[in-house]
N, CA, C and O atoms as a printed pandas DataFrame, in Angstrom:
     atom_number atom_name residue_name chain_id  residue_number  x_coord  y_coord  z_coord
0              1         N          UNK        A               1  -15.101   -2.950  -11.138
1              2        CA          UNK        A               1  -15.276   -1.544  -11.465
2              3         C          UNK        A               1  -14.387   -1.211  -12.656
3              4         O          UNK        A               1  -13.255   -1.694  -12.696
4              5         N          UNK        A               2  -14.853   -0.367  -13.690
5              6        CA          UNK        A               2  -14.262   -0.234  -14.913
6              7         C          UNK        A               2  -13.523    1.006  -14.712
7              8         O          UNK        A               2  -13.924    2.152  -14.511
8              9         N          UNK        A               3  -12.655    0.643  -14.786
9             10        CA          UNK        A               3  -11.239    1.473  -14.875
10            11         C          UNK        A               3  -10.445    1.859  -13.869
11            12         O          UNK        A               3   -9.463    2.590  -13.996
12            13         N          UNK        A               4  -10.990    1.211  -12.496
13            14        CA          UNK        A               4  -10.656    1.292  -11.213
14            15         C          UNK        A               4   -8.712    0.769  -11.573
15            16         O          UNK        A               4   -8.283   -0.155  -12.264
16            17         N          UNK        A               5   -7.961    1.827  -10.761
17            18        CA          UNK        A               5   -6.459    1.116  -10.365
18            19         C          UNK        A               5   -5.900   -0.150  -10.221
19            20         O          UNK        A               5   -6.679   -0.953   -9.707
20            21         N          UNK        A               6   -4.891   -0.552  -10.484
21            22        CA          UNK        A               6   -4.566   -2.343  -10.363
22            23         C          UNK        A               6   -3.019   -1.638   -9.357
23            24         O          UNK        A               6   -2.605   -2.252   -8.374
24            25         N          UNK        A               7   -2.583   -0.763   -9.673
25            26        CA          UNK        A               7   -1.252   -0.882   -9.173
26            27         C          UNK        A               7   -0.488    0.450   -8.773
27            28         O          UNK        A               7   -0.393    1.108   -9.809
28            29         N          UNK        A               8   -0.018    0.997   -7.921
29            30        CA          UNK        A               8    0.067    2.248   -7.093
30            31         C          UNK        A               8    1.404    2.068   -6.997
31            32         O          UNK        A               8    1.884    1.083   -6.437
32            33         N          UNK        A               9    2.377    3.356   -7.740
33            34        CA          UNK        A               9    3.609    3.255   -7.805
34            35         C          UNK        A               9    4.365    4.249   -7.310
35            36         O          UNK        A               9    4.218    5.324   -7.892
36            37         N          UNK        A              10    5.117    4.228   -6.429
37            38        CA          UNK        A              10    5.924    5.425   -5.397
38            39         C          UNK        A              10    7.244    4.702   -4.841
39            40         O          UNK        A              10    7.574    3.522   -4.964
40            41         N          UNK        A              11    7.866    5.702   -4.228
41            42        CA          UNK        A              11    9.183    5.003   -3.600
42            43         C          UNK        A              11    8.760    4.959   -1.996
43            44         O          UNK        A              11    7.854    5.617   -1.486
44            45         N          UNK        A              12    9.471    4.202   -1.457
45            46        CA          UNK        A              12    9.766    3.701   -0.114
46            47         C          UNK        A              12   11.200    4.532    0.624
47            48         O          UNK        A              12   12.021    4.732   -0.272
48            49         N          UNK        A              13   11.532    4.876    1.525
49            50        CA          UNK        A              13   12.160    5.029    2.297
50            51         C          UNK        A              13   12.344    4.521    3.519
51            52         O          UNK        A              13   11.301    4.535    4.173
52            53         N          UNK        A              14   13.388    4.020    4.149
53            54        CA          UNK        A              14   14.021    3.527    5.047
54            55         C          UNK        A              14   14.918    3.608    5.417
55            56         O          UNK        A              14   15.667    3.319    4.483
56            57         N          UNK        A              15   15.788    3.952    6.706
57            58        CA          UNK        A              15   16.916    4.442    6.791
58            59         C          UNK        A              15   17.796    5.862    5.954
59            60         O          UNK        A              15   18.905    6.349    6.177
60            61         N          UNK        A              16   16.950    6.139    5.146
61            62        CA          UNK        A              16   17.721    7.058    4.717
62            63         C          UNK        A              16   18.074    6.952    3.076
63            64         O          UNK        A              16   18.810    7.624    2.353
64            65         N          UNK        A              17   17.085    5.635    2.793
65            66        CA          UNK        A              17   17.387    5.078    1.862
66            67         C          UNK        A              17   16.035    4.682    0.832
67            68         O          UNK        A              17   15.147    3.892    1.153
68            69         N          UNK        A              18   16.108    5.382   -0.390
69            70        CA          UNK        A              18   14.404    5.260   -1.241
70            71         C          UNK        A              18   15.167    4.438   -2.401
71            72         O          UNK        A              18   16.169    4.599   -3.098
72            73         N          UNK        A              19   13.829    3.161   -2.178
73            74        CA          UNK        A              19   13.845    2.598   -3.493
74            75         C          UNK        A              19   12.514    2.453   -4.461
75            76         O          UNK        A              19   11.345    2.471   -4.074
76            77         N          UNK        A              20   12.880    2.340   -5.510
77            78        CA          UNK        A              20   10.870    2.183   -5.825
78            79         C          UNK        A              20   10.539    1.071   -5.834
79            80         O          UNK        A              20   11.063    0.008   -6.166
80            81         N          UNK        A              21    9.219    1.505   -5.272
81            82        CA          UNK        A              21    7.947    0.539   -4.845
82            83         C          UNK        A              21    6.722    0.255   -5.410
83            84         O          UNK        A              21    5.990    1.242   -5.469
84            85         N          UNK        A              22    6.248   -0.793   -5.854
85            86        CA          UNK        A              22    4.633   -1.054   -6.463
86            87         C          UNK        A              22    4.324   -1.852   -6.103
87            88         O          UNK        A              22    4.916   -2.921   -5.953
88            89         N          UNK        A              23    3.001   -1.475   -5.788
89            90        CA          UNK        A              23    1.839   -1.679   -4.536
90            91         C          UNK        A              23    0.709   -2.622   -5.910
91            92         O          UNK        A              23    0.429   -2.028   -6.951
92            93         N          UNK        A              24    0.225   -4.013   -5.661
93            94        CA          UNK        A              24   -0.789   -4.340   -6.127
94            95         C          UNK        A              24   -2.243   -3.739   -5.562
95            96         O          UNK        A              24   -2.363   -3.466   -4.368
96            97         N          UNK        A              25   -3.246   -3.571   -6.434
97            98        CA          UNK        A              25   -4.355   -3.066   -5.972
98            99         C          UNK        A              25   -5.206   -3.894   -5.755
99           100         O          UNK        A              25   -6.272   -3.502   -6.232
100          101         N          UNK        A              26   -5.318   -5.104   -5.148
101          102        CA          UNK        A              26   -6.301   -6.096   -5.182
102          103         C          UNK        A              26   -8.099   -5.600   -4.963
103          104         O          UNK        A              26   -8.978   -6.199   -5.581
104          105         N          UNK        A              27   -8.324   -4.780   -4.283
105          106        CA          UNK        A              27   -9.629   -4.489   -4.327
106          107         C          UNK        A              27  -10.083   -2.919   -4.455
107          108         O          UNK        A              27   -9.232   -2.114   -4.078
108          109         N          UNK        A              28  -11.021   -2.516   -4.822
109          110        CA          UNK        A              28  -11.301   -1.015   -4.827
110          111         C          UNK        A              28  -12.020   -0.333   -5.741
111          112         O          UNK        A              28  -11.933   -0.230   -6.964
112          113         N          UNK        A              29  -13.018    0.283   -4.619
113          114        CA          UNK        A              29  -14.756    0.348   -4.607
114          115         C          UNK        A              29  -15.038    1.581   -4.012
115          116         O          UNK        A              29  -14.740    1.883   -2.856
116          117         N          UNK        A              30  -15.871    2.597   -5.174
117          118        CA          UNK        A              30  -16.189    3.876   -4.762
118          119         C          UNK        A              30  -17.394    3.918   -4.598
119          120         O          UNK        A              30  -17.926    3.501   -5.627
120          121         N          UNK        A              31  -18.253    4.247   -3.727
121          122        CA          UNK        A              31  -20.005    4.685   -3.105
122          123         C          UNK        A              31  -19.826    6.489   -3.368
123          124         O          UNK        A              31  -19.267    7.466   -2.870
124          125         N          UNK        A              32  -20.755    6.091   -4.543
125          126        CA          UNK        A              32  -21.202    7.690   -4.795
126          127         C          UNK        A              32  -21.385    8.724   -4.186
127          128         O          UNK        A              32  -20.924    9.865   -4.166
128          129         N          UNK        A              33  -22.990    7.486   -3.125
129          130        CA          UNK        A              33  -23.956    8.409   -1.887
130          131         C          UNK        A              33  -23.548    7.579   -1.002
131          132         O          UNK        A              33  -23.877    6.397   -1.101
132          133         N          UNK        A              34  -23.018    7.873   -0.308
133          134        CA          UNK        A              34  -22.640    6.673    0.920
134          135         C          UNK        A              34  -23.619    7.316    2.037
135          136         O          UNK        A              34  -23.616    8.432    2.558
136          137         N          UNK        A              35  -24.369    6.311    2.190
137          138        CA          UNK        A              35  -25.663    6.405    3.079
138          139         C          UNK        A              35  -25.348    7.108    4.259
139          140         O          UNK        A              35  -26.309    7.751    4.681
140          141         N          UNK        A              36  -24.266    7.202    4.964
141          142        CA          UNK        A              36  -24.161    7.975    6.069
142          143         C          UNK        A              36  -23.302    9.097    5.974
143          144         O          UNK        A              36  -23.334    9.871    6.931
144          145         N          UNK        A              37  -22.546    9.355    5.039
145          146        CA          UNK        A              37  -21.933   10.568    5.315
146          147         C          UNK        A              37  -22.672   11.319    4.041
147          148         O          UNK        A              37  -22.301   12.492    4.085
148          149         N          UNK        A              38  -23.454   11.145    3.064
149          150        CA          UNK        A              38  -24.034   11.487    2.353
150          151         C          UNK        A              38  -22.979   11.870    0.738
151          152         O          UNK        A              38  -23.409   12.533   -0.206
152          153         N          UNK        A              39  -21.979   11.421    0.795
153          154        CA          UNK        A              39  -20.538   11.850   -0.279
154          155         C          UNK        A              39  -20.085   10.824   -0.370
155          156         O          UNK        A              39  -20.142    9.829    0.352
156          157         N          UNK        A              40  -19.193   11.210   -2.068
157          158        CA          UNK        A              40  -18.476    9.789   -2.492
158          159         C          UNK        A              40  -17.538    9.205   -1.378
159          160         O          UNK        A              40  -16.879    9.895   -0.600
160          161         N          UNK        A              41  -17.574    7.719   -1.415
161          162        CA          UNK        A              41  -16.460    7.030   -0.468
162          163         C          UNK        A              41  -15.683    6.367   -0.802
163          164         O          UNK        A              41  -16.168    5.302   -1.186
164          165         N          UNK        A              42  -14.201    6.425   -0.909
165          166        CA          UNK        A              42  -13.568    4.919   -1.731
166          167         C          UNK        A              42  -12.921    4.266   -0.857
167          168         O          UNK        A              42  -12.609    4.683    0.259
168          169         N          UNK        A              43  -12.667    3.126   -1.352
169          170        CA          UNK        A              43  -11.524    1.959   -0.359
170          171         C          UNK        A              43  -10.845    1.425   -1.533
171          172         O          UNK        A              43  -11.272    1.393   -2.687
172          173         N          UNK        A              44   -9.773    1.026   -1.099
173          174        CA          UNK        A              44   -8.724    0.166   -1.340
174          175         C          UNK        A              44   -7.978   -0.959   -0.556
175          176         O          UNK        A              44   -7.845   -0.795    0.657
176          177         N          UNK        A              45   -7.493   -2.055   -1.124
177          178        CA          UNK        A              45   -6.791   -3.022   -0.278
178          179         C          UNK        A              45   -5.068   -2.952   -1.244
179          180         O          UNK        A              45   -5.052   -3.580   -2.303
180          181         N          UNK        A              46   -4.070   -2.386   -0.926
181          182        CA          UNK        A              46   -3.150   -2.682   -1.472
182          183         C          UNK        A              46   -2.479   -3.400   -0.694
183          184         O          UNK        A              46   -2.645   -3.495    0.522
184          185         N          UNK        A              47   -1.128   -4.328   -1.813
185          186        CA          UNK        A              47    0.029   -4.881   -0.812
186          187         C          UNK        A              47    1.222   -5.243   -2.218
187          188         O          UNK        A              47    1.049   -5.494   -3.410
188          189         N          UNK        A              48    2.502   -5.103   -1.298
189          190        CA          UNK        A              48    3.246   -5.344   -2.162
190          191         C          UNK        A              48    5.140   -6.098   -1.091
191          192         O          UNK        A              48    5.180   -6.290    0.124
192          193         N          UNK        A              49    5.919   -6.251   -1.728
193          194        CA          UNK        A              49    6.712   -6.573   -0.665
194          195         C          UNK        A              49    8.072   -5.865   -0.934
195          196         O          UNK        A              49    8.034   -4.875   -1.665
196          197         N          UNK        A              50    8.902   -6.142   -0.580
197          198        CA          UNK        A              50    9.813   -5.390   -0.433
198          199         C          UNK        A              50   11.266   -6.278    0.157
199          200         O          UNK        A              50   10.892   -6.976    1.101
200          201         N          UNK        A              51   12.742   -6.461   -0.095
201          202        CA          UNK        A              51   13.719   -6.825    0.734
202          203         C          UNK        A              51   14.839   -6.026    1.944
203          204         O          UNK        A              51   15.695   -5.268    1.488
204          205         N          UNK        A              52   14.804   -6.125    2.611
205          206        CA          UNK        A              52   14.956   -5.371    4.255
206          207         C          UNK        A              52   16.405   -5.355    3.902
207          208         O          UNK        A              52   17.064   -4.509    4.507
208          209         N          UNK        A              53   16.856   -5.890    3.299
209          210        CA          UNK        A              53   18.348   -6.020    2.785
210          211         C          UNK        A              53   18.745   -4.610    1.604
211          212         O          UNK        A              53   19.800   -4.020    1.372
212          213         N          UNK        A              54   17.772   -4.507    1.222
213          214        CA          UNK        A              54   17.997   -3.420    0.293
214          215         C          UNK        A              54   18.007   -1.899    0.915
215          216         O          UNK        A              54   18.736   -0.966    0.579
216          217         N          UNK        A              55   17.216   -1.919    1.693
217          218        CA          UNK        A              55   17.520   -0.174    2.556
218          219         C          UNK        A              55   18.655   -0.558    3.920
219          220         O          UNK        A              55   18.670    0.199    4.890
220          221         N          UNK        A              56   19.750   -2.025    3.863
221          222        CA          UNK        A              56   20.581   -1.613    4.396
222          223         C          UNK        A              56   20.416   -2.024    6.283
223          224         O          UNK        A              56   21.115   -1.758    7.261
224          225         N          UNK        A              57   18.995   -2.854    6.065
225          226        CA          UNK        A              57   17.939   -3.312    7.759
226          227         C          UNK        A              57   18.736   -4.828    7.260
227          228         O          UNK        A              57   18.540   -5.317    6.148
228          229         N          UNK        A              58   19.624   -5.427    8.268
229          230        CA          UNK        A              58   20.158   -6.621    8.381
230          231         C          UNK        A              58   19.630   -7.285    9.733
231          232         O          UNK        A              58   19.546   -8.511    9.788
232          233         N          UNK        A              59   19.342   -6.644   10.615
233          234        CA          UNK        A              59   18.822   -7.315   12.086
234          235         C          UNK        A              59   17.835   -8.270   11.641
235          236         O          UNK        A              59   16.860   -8.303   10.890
236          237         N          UNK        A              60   18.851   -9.467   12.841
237          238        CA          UNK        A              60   17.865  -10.181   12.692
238          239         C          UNK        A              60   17.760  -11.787   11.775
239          240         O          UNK        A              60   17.030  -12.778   11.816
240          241         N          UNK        A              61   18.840  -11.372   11.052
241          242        CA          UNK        A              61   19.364  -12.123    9.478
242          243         C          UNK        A              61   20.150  -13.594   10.136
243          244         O          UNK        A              61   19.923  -14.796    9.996
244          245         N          UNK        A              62   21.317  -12.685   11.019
245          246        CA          UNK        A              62   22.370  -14.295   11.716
246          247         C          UNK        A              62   21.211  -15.303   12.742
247          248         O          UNK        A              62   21.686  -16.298   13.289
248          249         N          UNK        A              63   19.953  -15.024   12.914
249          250        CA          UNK        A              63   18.867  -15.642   13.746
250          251         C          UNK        A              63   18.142  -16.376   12.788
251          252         O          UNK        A              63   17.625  -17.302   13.412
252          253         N          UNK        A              64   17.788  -16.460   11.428
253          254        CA          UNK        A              64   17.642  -17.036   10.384
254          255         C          UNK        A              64   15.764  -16.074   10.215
255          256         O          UNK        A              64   14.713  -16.565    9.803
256          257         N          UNK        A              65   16.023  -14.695   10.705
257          258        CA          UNK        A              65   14.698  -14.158    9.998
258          259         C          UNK        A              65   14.624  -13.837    8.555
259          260         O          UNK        A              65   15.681  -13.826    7.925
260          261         N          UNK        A              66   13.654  -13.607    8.029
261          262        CA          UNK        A              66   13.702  -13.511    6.451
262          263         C          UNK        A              66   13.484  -11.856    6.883
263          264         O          UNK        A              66   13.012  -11.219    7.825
264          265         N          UNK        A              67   14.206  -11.567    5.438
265          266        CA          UNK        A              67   14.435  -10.182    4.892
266          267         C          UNK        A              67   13.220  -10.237    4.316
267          268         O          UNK        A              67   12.523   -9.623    5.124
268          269         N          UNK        A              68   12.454  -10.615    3.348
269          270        CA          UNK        A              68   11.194  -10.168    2.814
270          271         C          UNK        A              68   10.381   -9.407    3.889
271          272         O          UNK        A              68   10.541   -9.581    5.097
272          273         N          UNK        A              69    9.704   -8.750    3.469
273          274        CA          UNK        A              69    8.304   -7.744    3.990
274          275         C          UNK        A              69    8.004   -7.577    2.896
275          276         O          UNK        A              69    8.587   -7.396    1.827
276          277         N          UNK        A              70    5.944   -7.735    3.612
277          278        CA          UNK        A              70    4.920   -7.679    2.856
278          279         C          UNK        A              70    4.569   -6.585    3.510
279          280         O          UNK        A              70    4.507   -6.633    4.738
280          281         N          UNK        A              71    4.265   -5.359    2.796
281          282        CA          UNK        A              71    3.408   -4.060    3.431
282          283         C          UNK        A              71    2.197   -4.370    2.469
283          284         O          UNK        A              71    2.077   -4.492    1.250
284          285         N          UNK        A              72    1.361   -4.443    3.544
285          286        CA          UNK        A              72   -0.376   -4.321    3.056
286          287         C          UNK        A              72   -0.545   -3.053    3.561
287          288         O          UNK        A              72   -0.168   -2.725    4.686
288          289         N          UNK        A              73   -1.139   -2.268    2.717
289          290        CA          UNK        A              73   -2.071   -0.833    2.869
290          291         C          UNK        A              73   -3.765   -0.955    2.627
291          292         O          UNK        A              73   -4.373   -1.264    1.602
292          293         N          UNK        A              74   -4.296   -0.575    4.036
293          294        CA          UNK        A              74   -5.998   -1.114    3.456
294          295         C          UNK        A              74   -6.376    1.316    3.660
295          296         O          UNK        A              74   -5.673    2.064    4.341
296          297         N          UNK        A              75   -6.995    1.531    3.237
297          298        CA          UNK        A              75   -7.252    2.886    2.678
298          299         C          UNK        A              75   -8.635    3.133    2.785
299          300         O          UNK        A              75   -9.416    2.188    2.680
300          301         N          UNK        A              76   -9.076    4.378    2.998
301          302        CA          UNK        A              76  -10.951    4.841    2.916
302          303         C          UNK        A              76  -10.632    6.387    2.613
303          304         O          UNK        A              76   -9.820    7.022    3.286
304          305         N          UNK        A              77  -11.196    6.813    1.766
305          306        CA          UNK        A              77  -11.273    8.031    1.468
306          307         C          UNK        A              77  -12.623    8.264    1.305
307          308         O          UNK        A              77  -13.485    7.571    0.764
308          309         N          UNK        A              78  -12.709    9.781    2.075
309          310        CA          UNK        A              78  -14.246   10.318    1.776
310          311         C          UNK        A              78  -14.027   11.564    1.184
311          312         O          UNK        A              78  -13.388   12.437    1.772
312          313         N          UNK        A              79  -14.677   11.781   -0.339
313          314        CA          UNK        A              79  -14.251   13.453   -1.027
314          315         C          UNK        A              79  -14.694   14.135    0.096
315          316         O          UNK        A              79  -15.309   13.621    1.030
316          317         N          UNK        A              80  -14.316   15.507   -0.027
317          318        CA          UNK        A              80  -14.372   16.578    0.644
318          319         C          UNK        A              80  -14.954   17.648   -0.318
319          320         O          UNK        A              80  -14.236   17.974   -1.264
320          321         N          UNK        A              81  -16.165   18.229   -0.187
321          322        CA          UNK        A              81  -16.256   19.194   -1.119
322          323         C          UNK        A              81  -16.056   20.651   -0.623
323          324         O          UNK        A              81  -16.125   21.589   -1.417
């Protein structure tokens, strides 16, 4: 899709604590007439990751878990007129 989003940029919060965040847009596809609700429809698949160490989240660490997180966001929007 031509000119569709690649990358969705906002901050995160955790604990009390915002850092900024960007989200890859891997997929995302708007239906004009979407056969059943009769109105435009969009989707998205985002994901991006993040270190658990940085908002200050250590649990977990002396057990040998990894601090990385991957937040995937999957999305559907239907306009509203």
């Amino acid at each position: 899709m031509q000119g569709a989003p690649t990358t969705a940029s906002g901050e995160l919060t955790l604990h009390g604590v915002s850092r900024p965040l960007v989200l890859r847009i891997d997929s995302f596809k708007c239906m004009p007439d979407h056969p059943i609700v009769k109105r435009e429809v969009c989707g998205a698949d985002a994901f991006g990751t993040f270190n658990r160490a940085d908002f200050g989240v250590n649990a977990g660490l002396q057990f040998g878990f990894r601090q990385e997180v991957t937040l995937r966001i999957q999305v559907e929007a239907i306009r509203q007129d």
